[in-house]
MIGUTOR-609655 format. One record per atom (N, C-alpha, C): atom name; x, y, z; residue in one letter. Coordinates in nm, 3 decimals, padded with zeros to 5 digits. Example, Ala and Ser with C-alpha at 12.3 -4.5 7.8 and 13.67 -1.06 7.14 Angstrom:
atom,east,north,up,rest
N,01.319,-00.569,00.780,a $
CA,01.230,-00.450,00.780,a $
C,01.320,-00.330,00.780,a $
N,01.285,-00.225,00.708,s $
CA,01.367,-00.106,00.714,s $
C,01.290,00.003,00.787,s $
//
This chain:
atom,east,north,up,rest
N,03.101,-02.857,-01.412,x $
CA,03.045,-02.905,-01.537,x $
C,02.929,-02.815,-01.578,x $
N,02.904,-02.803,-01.695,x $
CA,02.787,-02.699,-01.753,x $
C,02.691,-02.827,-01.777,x $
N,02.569,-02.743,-01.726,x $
CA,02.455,-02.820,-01.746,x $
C,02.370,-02.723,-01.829,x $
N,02.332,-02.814,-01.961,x $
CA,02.248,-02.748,-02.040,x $
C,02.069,-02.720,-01.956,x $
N,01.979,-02.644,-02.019,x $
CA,01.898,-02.605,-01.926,x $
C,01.816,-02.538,-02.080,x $
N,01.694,-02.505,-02.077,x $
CA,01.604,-02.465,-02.131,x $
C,01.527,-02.412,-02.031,x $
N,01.481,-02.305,-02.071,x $
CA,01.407,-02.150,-01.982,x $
C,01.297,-02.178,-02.013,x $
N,01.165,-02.222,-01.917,x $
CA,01.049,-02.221,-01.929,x $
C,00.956,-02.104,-01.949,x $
N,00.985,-02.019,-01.841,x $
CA,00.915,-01.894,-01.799,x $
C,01.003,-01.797,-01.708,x $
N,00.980,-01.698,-01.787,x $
CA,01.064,-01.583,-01.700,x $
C,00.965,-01.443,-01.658,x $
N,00.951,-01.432,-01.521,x $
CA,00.825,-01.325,-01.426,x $
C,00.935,-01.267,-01.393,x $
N,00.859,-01.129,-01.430,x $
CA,00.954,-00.983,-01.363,x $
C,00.837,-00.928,-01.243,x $
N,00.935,-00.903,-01.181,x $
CA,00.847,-00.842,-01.017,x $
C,00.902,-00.703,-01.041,x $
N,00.738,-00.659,-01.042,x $
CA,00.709,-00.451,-01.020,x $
C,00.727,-00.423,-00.927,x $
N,00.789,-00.366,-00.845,x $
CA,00.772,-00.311,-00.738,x $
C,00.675,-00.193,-00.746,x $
N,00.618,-00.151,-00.653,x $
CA,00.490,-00.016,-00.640,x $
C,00.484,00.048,-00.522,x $
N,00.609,00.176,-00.519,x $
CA,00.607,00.238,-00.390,x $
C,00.534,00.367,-00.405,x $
N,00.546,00.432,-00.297,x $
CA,00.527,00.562,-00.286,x $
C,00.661,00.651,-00.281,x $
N,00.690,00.790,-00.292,x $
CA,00.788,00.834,-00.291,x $
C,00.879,00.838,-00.158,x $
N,00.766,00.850,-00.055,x $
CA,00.837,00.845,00.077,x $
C,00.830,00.726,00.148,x $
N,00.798,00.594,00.053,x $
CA,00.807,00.420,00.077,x $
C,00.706,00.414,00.190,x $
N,00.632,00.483,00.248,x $
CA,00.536,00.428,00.296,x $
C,00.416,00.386,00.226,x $
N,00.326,00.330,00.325,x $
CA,00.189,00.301,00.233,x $
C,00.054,00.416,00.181,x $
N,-00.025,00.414,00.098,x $
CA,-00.144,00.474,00.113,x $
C,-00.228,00.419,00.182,x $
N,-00.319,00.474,00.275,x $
CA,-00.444,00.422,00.352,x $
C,-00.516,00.554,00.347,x $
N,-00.604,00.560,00.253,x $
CA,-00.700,00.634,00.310,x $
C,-00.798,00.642,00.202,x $
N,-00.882,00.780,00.225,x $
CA,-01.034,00.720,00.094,x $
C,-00.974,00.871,00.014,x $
N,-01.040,00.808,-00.085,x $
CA,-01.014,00.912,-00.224,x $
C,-01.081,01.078,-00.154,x $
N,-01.043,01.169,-00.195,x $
CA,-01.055,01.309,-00.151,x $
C,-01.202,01.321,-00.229,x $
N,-01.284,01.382,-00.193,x $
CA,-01.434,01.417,-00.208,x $
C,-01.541,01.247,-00.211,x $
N,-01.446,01.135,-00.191,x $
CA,-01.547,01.040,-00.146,x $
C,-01.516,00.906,-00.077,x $
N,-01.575,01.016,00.036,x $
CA,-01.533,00.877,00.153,x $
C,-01.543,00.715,00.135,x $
N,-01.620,00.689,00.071,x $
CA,-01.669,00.563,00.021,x $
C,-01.571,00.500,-00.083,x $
N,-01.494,00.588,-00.128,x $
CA,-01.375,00.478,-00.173,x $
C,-01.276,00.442,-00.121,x $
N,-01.162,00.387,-00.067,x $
CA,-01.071,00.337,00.021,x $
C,-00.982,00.330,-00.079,x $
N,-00.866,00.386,-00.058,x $
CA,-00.736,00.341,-00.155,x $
C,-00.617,00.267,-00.096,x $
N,-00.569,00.164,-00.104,x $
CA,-00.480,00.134,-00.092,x $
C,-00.336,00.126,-00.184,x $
N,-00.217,00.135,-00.165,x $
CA,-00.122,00.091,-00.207,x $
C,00.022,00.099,-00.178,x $
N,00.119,00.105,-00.264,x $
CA,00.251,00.104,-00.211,x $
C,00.295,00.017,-00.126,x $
N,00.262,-00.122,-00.128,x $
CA,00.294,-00.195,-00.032,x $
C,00.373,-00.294,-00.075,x $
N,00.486,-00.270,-00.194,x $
CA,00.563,-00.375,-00.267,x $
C,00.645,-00.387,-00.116,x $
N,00.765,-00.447,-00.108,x $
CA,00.836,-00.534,-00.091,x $
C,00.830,-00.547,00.095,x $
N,00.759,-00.493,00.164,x $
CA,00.706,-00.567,00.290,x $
C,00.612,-00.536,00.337,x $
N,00.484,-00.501,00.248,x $
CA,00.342,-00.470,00.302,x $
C,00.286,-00.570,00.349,x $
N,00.320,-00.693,00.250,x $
CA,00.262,-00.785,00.298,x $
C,00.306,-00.866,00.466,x $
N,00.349,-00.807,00.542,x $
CA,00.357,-00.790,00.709,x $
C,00.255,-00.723,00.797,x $
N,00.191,-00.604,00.688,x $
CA,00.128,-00.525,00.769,x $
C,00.009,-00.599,00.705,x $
N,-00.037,-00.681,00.608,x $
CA,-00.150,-00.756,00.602,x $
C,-00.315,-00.723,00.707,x $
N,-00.290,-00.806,00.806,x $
CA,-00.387,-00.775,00.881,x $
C,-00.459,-00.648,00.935,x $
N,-00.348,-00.590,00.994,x $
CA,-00.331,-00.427,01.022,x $
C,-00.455,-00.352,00.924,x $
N,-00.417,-00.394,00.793,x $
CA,-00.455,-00.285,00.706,x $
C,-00.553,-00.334,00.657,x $
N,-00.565,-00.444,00.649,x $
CA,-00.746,-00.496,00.646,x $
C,-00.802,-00.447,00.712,x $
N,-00.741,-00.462,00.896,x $
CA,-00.857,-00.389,00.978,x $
C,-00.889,-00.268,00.951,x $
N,-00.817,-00.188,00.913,x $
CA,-00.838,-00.052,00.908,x $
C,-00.886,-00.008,00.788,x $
N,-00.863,-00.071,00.664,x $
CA,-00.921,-00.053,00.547,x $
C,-01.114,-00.092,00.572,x $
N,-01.102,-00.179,00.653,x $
CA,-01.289,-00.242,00.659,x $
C,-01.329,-00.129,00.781,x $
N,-01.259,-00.058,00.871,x $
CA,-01.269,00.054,00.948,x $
C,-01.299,00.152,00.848,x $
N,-01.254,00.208,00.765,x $
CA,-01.239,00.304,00.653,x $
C,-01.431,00.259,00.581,x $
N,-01.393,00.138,00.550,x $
CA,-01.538,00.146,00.425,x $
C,-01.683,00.146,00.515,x $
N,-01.643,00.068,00.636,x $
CA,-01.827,00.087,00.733,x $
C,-01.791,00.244,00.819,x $
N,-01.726,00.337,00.799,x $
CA,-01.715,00.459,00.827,x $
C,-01.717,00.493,00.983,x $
N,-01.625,00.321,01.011,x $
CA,-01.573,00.371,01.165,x $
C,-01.445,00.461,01.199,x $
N,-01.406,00.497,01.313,x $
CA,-01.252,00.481,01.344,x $
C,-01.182,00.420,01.326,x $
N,-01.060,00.397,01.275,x $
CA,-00.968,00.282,01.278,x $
C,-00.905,00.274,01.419,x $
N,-00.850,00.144,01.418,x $
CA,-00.792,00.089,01.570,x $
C,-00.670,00.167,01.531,x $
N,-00.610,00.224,01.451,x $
CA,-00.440,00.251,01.445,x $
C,-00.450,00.368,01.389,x $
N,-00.333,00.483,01.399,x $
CA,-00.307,00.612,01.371,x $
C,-00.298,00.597,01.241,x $
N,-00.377,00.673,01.130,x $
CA,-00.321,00.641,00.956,x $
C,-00.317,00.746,00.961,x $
N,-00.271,00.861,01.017,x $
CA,-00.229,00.999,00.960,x $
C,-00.139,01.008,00.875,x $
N,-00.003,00.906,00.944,x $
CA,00.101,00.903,00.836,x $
C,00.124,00.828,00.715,x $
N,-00.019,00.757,00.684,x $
CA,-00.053,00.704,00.562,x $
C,-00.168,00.796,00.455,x $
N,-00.180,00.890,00.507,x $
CA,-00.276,00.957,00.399,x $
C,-00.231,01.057,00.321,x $
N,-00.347,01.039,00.190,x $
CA,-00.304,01.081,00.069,x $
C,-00.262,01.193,00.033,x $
N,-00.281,01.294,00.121,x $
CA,-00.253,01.454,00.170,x $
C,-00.138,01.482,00.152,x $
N,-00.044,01.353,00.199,x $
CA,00.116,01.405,00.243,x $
C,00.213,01.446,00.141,x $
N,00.144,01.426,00.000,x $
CA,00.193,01.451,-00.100,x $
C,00.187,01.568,-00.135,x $
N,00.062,01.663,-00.073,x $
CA,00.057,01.790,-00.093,x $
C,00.180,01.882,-00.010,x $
N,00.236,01.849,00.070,x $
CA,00.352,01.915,00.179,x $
C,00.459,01.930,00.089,x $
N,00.515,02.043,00.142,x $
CA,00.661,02.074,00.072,x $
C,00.740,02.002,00.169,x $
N,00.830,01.929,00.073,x $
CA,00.960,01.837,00.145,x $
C,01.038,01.913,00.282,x $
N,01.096,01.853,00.345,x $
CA,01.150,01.903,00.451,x $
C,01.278,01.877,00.475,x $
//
């Protein structure tokens, strides 16, 4: 049976990757004091905690507890492989 229906609201979901779907973690190039994050559409929100810690590691200008080499903003400068 067809059931009639009226459309309240219709939300479109952005996704926001990076090219190589990982995340950004790291601080803007000439100032440490900014922290960038992103690219974390469709399962960043897993690494949640992770990247708090290391993002609040990043802004009081400690070490982070975890390797972010392969999250920094650099990697964009490399020729593909």
């Amino acid at each position: 049976a067809h059931v009639s229906h009226t459309e309240r609201e219709v939300v479109r979901c952005l996704y926001t990757t990076t090219p190589d779907t990982d995340f950004v973690v790291d601080c803007v190039p000439g100032h440490s004091n900014i922290v960038l994050l992103g690219g974390f559409s469709g399962h960043g929100f897993k690494f949640g905690p992770a990247i708090g810690e290391a993002a609040a590691d990043l802004v009081l200008g400690a070490s982070p507890q975890v390797p972010l080499q392969r999250f920094a903003l650099d990697r964009f400068n490399e020729a593909p492989q």
